[in-house]
Structure formats: structure tokens, C-alpha cells
C-alpha positions in Angstrom: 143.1 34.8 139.4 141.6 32.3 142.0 144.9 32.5 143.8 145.3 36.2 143.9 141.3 36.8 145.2 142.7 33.7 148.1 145.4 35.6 148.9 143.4 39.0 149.2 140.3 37.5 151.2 142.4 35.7 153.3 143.9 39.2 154.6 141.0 40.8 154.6 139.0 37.7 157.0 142.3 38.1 159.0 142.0 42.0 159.5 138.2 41.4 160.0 138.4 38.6 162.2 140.4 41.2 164.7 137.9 43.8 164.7 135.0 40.9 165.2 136.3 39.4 168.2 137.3 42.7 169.6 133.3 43.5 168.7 132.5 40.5 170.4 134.5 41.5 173.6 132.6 45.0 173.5 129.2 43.2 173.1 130.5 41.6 176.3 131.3 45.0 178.4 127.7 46.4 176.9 125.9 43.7 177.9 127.7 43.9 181.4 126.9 47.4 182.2 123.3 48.1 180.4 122.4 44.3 179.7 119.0 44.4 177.3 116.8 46.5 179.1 115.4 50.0 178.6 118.5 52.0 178.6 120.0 49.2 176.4 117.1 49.5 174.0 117.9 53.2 173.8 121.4 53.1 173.0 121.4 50.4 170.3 118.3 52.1 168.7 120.6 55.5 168.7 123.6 53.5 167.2 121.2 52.0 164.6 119.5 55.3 163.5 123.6 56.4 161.6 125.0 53.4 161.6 122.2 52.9 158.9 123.0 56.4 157.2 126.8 55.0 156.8 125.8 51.7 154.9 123.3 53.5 153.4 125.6 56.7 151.8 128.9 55.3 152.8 129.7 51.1 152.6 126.2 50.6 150.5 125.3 52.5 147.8 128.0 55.4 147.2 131.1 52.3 147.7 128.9 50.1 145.3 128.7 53.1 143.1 132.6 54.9 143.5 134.5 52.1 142.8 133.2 50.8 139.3 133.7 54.5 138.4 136.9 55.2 139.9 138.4 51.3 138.5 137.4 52.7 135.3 139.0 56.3 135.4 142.3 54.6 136.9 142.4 52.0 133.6 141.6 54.6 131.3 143.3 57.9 132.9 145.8 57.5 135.1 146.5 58.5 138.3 146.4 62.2 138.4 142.5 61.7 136.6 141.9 59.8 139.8 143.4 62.3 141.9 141.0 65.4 140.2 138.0 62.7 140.6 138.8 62.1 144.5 139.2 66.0 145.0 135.4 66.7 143.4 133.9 63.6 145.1 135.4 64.3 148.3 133.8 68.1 148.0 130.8 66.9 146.7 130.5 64.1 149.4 131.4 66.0 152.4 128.5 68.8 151.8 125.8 66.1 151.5 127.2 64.3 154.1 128.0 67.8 156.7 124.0 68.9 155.8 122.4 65.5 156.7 124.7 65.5 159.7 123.2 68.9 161.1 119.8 68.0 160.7 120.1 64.5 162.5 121.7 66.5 165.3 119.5 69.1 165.2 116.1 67.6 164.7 117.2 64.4 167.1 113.7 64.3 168.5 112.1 64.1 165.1 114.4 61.2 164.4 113.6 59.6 167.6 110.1 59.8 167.1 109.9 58.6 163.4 111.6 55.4 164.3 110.8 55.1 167.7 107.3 55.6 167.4 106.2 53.6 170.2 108.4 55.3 172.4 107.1 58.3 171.3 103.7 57.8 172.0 104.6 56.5 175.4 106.0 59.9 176.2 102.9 61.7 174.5 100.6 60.0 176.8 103.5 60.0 179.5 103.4 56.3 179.5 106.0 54.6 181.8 108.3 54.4 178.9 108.1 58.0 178.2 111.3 58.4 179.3 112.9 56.0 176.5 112.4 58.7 174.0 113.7 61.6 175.7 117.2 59.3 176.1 117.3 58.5 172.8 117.2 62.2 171.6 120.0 62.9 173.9 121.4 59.8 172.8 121.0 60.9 169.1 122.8 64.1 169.0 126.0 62.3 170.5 125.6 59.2 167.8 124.8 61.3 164.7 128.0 62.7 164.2 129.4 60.1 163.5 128.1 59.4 160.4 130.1 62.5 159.1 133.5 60.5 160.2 132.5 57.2 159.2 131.3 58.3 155.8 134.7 60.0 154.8 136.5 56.4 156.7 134.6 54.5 153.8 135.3 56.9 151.6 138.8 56.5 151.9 138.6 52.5 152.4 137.1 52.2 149.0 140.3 54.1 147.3 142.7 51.9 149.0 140.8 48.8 148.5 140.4 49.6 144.9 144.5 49.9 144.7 144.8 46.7 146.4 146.0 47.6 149.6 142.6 45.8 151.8 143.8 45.6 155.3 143.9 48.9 156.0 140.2 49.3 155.4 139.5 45.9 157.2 141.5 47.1 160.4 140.1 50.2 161.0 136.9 49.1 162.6 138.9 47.7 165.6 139.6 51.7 166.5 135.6 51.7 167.2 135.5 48.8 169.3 138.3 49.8 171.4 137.2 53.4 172.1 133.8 52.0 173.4 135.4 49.5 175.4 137.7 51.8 177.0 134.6 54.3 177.2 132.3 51.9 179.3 135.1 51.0 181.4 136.3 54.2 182.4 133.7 56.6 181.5 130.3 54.6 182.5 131.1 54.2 186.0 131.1 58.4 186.8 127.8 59.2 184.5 124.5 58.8 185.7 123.3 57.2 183.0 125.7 54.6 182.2 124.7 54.2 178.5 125.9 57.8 177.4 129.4 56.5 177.4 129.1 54.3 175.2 127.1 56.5 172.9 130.5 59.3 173.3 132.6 56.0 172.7 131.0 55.6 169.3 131.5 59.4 168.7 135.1 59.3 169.5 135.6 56.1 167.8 134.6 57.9 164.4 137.0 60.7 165.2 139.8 57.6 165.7 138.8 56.0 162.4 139.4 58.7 160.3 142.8 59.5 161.4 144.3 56.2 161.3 143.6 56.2 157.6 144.7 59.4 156.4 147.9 58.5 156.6 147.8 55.7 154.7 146.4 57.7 151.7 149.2 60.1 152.0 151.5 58.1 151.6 150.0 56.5 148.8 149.6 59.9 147.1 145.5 59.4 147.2 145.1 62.9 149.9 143.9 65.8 148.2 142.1 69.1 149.3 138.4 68.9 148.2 136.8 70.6 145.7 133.3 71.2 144.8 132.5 69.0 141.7 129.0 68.3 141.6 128.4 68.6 138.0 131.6 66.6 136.8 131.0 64.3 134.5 132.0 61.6 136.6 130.5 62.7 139.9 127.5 62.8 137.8 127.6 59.4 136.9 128.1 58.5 140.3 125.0 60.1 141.4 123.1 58.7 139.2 124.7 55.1 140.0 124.4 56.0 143.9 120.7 57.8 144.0 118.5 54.4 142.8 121.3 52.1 144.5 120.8 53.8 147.9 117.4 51.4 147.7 119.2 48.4 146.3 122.2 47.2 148.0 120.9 48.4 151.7 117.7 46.4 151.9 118.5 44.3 154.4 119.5 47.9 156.5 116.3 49.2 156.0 114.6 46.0 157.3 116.9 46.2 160.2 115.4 49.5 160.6 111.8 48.5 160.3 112.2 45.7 162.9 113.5 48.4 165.0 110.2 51.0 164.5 108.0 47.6 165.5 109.8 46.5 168.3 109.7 49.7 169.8 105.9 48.5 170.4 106.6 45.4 171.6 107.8 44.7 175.2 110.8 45.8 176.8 113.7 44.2 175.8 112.9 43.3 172.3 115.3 45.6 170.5 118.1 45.0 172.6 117.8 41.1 171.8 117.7 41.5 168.5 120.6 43.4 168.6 122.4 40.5 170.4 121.7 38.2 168.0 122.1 40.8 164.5 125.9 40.9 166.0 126.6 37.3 166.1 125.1 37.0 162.9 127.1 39.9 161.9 130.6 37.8 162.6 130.8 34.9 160.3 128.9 37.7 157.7 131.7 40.2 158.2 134.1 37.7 158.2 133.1 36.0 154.8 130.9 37.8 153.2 131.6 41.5 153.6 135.6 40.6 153.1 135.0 38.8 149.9 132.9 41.3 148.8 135.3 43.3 149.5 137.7 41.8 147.7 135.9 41.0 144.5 133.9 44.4 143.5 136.9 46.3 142.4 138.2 42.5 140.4 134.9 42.6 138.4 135.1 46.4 137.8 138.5 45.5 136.1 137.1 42.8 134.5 134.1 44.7 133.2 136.4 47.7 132.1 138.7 45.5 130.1 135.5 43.5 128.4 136.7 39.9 130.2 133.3 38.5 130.1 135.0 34.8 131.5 137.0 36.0 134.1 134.0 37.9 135.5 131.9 34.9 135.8 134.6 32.9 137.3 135.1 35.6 139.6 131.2 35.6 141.0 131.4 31.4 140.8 134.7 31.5 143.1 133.4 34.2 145.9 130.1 32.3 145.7 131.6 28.8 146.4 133.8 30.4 149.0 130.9 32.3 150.9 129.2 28.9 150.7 131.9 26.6 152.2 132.0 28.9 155.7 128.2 30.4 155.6 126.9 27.0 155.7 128.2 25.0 158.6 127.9 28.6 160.0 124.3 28.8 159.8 123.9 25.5 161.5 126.7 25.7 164.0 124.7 28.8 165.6 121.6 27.4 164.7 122.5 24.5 167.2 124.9 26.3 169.5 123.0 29.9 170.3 122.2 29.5 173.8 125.9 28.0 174.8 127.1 30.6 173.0 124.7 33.4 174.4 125.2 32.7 177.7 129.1 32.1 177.4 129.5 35.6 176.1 127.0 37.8 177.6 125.2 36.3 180.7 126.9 38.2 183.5 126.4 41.7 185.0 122.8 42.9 184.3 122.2 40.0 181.5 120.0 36.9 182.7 119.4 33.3 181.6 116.1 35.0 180.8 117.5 37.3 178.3 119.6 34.0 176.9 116.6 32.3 176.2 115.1 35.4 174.4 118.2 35.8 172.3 118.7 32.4 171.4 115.3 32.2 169.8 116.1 35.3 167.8 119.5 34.2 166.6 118.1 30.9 165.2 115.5 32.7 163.4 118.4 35.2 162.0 120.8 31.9 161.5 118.1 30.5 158.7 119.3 33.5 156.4 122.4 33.9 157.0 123.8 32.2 153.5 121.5 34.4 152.1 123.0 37.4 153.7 126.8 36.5 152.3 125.0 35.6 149.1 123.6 39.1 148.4 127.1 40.4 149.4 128.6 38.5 146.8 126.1 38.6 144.0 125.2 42.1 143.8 128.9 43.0 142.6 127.8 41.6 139.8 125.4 44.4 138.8 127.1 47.6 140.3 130.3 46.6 138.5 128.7 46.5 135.1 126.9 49.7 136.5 123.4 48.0 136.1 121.5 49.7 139.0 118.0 49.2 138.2 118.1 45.8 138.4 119.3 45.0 141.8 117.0 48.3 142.6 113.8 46.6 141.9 114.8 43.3 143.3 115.8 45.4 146.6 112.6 47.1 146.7 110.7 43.6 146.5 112.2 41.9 148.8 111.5 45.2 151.0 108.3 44.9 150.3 108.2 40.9 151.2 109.7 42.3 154.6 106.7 44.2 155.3 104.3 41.5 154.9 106.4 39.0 156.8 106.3 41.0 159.6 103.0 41.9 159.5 102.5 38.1 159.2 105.3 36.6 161.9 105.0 39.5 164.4 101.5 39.1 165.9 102.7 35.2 166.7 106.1 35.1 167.0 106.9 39.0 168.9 110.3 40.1 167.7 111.4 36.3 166.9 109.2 37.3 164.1 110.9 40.4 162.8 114.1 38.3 162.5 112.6 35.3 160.8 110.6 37.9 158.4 114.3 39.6 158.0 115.8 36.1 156.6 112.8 35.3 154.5 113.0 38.7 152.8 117.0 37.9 152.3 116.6 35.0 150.7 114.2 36.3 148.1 116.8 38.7 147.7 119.1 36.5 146.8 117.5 34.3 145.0 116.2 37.1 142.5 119.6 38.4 142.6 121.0 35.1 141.0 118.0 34.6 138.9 118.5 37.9 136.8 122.5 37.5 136.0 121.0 33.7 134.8 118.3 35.3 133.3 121.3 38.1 131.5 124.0 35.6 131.0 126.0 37.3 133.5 126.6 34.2 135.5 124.8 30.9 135.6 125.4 27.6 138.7 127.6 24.8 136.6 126.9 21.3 137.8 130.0 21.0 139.0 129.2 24.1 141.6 126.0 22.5 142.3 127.3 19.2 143.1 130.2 20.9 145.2 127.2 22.8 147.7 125.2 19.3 147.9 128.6 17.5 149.3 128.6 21.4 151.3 124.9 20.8 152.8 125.6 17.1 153.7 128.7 17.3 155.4 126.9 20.4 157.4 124.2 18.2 158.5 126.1 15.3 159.5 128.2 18.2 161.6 125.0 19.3 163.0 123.7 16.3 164.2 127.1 15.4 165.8 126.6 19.0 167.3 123.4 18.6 168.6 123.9 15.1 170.8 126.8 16.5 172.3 125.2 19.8 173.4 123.9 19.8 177.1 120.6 22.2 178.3 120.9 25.7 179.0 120.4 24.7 182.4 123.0 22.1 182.7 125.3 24.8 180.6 124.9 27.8 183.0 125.4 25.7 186.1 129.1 25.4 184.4 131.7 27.7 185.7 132.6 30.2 183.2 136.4 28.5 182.6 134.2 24.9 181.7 131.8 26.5 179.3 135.2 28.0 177.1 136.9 24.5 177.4 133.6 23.0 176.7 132.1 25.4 174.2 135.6 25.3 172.1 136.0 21.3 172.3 132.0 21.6 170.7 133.7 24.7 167.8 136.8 22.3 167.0 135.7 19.1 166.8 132.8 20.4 164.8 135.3 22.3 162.5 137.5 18.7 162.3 134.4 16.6 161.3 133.4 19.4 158.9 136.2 19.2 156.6 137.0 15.8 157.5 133.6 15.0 156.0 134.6 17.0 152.6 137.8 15.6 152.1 136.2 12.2 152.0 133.4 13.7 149.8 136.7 14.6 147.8 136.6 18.6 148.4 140.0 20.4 147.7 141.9 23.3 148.3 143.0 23.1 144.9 139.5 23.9 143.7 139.5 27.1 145.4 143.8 27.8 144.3 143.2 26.9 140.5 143.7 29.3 137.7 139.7 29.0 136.6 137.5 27.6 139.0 135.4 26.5 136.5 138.0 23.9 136.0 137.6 22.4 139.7 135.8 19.4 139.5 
């Protein structure tokens, strides 16, 4: 079982790792043309505004929701039951998803002005912002669309992962990344506003996305016409599994989205460094803790289906000690390395030391929640594939209320360094009550053994920290390095860190084996 999950998360981290460092190298060309002012604030609050529709309808609560559901027709059924289920859900789907479309096109200043609201009363008073929200309305109606494409792309990605064939669905992200890199390159330099291209490269991207799967589920047999199926008993079921859920498993979405609405009142800037540092954040959390969650929902629907009540908990104790070994040192590799890193990858063009600085902060305040991110990727699996939704409902709705009262706490002091720091609080409540109810159910409980394996996990970190930290030079000394100096320098820093990491494990007698064996509740 261990073996087979290895195998799987290994391709997916592989296929994710492309599309992250091609993300990366777009990050790069954004923040060289736009860097992190206004127009840069515009564009990433107008990618926000459907990117959060997709994870909310798409990736987060329909996928959580479709796969337990289709696992179980495909055990029980057969193939052609699965191909009458994708027909109705794909009807049923694509209406919602067509009508919310049209009205986020349509009413674009309305959306603009509920989550921009500073912006907006900037332009009511015609403040010198004012013109922020009439950019992001524009911006809107070229974003929104996208949602349509990129709903029916994780649509799709959820059949083929849940018939084992995962690198498809982890590839196709790199599509996006290269249509807005080619986009800003080619496109930015002939419009007047520069930051329009990359809002058509996200469009376009969508369109790409789509079509690079389809054939894939052709050939698998999986492509069939829609048809309207709202009432099916299945579709039903996934309705009722998807409506409470669309709370749950995207909490940490909306609290992106919340920090957004507030920094739209703080000074100029503010969103766009946030962004800056949610993407770095969003690379070792992609690569570990989205993949593996990837891997692992449609194993523990099996497992439910089929009554397996020990490979299901070995399942959640393997992806949790795997998330663990990476997210760690992760969190406090860019904990101590944000402002080589920041500067390396995006101080050039219209991005300044100052805008470093500001990142930095907001990345180490991100970097303290982090585990708890890939934890909360890994442990709610655990309740959408027994199809318990209320649980991980009301957990998501308290640590969304926790995310309020941080900010309203943090912000005031700490500006926008506050809304990230608020963000990983929340998170870690999240995931704390996440774990606490399948202890609490006698879904899954921590063994010694796993316990003892993250303390030699969060001492070998710390040593590697340290080691990180003397060897580091100040952000002045680092930007006075040519940029060929700060790669030699900044990947001497990544590998020797890496070396000392594991070097400190396997003398604190960590394995491979333990994460190869048959039950890794027999790793000691």
C-alpha cells in the first residue's frame, strides 16, 4: 500500500514540481513588467476573485465531494454506471457553473466593489486610487471566464485521478503558466496598460487547459455528451456532500479572500506582497501537500467503500508523515531564507529592495503555518471520503471565524504582515481540530512511534536552521551580489541545507523503508 501511494506521489510532486517552477519563472516576468504596485494590486486581486470560485466549486468542495461518490459507483457499478454519472454531473455542473460565469462577467463592478471595497470608495469620493477599481472591473470580465474552463479542467482531473492515471491532472497547470508568460512577453509590451495581458493570458490559459485533457479522457473512454441530471440519485448526493463542504475544505481560500478586502485599505502595495509571498508558500504546498492529497482521497474512498477500517488509518498516518518530512525543514528553510530568495527571483524590472523587504516579512509570517496548510490537505480526506461533511464544515467555519478576529487583532499593528500571520494562526486551528475529531471518532489517532518520528523531524530542522542562518549574509550584502553569485550562492545555502537535513535523520535512524513498508504502522 505504502509503496504504491510512494510510487503515485512521487509522479504527482514530479508533474507538480514542473508546473511550480514554471509558476515561479512567471512570478518572475509579472514582477518584471507590473512589479507590486497599483496595476499589480489590480491584476492579482482580479485573478484572486475566480481563482477562488475554482477551488471553491472546482478542486475544493465539488472534487472533495465527486470522488468519494464516483470511487463508490465504479466499485459497485461498473464502468458504464460511471459513464451515465459523468454525463448528468457534467450537465448539471456546466449550468451552475455557465450561470455564475455570466453574472461575474456581467456584474464585474459589483464584484470589484464587494471585495475591493476600499478601492471602491476611493473611486466614490474620486480618491487617487479611484482608478484601481475601474481596472479591476475591466480586469474582471477578462479573468472570470475562466472559471467556466478551469472548473470543467478539475472536473476531468478528478476522473482521471480517481482511475489512477495522476500526471495528467498534475501537468496541466504548466499550460497556464506558459500562456501568461508568453502573454507578458509578447502581448504586454503593445497594450497601454501592461497588466491586461496577463489578465488575457489567464483567459487563454483556461481555454489551453481544457483541451489538453480532453483527449486523455477519450481515450480512456471517460468523454461523454452531457446530460441534465440534477435530480439523480447520485448527483443528489453530491449536492448535498458539495453544498455544506463549499464552507469546509476552502477556508483557508476565503481567508485569502478576506486579507484581500482589508488590504485593499491598507497602502499601496500590500496586496501585491502578499501575493508574492502566498506563491512561494504555494510551492513546497503544491508540491507536497496538494500532490499527496491528491493521491490519497480516491485510496481512502476505496478503502471506505470496501469497509478497510486499517488500511484507511495507515493510509492518513503515511501521507501525514510524508507531508511532515518536506513541510518542515520547508517552513524553516523560507523562514530563514525569504529575503535571498525574494530578491533572487523577483528584484529586477519595476521590483525594489524595498518591495524585498516588504515580502520577506510577509512570507515568514505565512512560513509559521505552512505545516499546517499540508496538514489540512491531508487530514480532511479523511472526512470527505467517509462522506462526513459536517464535521470538517463546522471546524472550517471556526477557524474562519478565528481568521476574523486575528485580523482584526494583527492588522492595526502589524499592516498586511498581520493578515498573513492571522491566515497561519487560523490554519493551524484548523488543523489541529481537524486531527482532534478523527481522535475523538477513532478514525485515526498519532502512534508513539509517529510522534517520536516528527520530534527526530523538528530537531534535525532546527539544527538545519541554525546552520542556515550563520551562513546567510544581509540583504544588503546579498543584493550587491551579481545575479550569477546569488544562484551559485543561494543553491550552495538549498543543498547543503538539504545534505545536513537528512544527514541529521539518518543518524537519528530515519529510513526510507519506513515510508516503502507494507503498513507504516510497522516502521519503527
Amino acid at each position: 500500500m505504502s509503496a504504491k501511494l510512494l510510487k503515485s506521489g512521487l509522479i504527482v510532486s514530479f508533474m507538480t514540481l514542473i508546473s511550480r517552477v514554471l509558476g515561479l519563472v512567471r512570478d518572475v516576468v509579472v514582477a518584471n513588467f507590473i512589479g507590486a504596485g497599483a496595476a499589480a494590486d489590480v491584476f492579482f486581486f482580479a485573478n484572486r476573485i475566480p481563482n477562488f470560485l475554482r477551488r471553491l466549486f472546482a478542486e475544493g468542495a465539488f472534487s472533495q465531494a465527486f470522488v468519494p461518490v464516483l470511487a463508490e459507483v465504479k466499485a459497485k457499478h461498473g464502468d458504464d454506471a460511471v459513464r451515465l454519472l459523468l454525463a448528468r454531473v457534467t450537465g448539471s455542473l456546466g449550468v451552475v457553473v455557465t450561470l455564475v460565469t455570466l453574472f461575474g462577467v456581467i456584474a464585474s463592478p459589483l464584484v470589484a466593489m464587494l471585495f475591493g471595497m476600499g478601492w471602491f470608495v476611493e473611486w466614490l469620493y474620486d480618491g487617487p486610487d479611484a482608478h484601481k477599481f475601474e481596472l479591476a472591473s475591466v480586469m474582471l470580465k477578462i479573468t472570470f471566464p475562466y472559471l467556466w474552463f478551469i472548473s470543467l479542467v478539475a472536473f476531468s482531473g478528478a476522473i482521471l485521478n480517481t482511475y489512477n492515471r495522476f500526471a495528467v491532472a498534475a501537468f496541466t497547470p504548466v499550460f497556464l503558466n506558459i500562456t501568461m508568460i508568453l502573454c507578458a512577453v509578447y502581448m504586454a509590451p503593445t497594450l497601454e496598460e501592461p497588466a491586461l495581458a496577463l489578465a488575457w493570458g489567464v483567459f487563454i490559459g483556461g481555454v489551453v487547459q481544457l483541451l489538453f485533457q480532453l483527449p486523455f479522457l477519450a481515450k480512456a473512454g471517460l468523454l461523454v455528451w452531457p446530460k441534465w441530471g440534477w435530480r439523480d440519485d447520485n448527483v443528489v448526493k453530491i449536492r448535498k456532500l458539495m453544498l455544506p463542504a463549499l464552507f469546509g475544505v476552502s477556508v483557508s481560500q476565503i481567508n485569502l479572500l478576506l486579507d484581500t478586502v482589508i488590504a485593499s485599505f491598507l497602502l499601496t502595495g500590500a496586496v501585491s506582497w502578499l501575493y508574492y509571498s502566498d506563491r512561494l508558500i504555494e510551492f513546497p504546498l503544491g508540491l507536497f501537500g496538494i500532490a499527496i492529497a491528491t493521491v490519497i482521497l480516491p485510496n481512502l474512498s476505496r478503502h471506505h467503500a470496501s469497509e478497510n477500517t486499517a488500511r484507511f488509518s495507515q493510509t492518513l498516518d503515511w501521507s501525514l508523515r510524508f507531508v511532515a518530512l518536506f513541510g518542515i525543514p520547508a517552513m524553516a528553510g523560507l523562514m530563514v531564507l525569504s529575503q535571498p530568495i525574494v530578491a533572487l527571483l523577483f528584484m529586477r524590472g519595476e521590483f525594489s529592495q524595498h518591495d524585498v523587504l516588504m515580502v520577506s516579512y510577509s512570507l515568514i509570517a505565512y512560513s509559521t503555518g505552512l505545516l499546517s496548510y499540508m496538514l489540512i490537505k491531508v487530514l480532511a480526506p479523511g472526512y470527505y471520503a467517509r462522506q462526513d461533511i459536517k464535521t470538517p464544515v463546522r471546524i472550517g467555519i471556526i477557524a474562519m471565524i478565528a481568521n476574523m478576529a486575528f485580523n482584526l487583532m494583527l492588522a492595526p499593528f502589524l499592516s498586511y504582515v498581520g493578515l498573513a500571520l492571522a491566515t497561519a494562526m487560523s490554519a493551524s486551528l484548523n488543523a489541529f481540530l481537524l486531527y482532534r475529531g478523527l481522535k475523538t471518532t477513532g478514525v485515526y489517532q498519532l502512534t508513539q512511534t509517529t510522534l517520536w518520528f516528527l520530534a527526530k523531524l523538528i530537531a534535525a530542522s532546527g539544527v538545519m536552521a541554525a546552520l542556515l542562518y550563520w551562513q546567510t549574509p544581509t540583504l544588503n550584502s546579498w543584493v550587491q551580489l551579481s545575479f550569477s553569485h546569488q544562484v551559485w550562492r543561494l543553491s550552495l545555502l538549498c543543498v547543503s541545507a538539504i545534505v545536513g537535513y537528512f544527514t541529521l535523520l539518518w543518524l537519528l535512524g530515519v529510513r526510507l523503508a519506513h515510508f516503502k513498508a507494507n503498513s507504516v504502522a510497522e516502521s519503527n
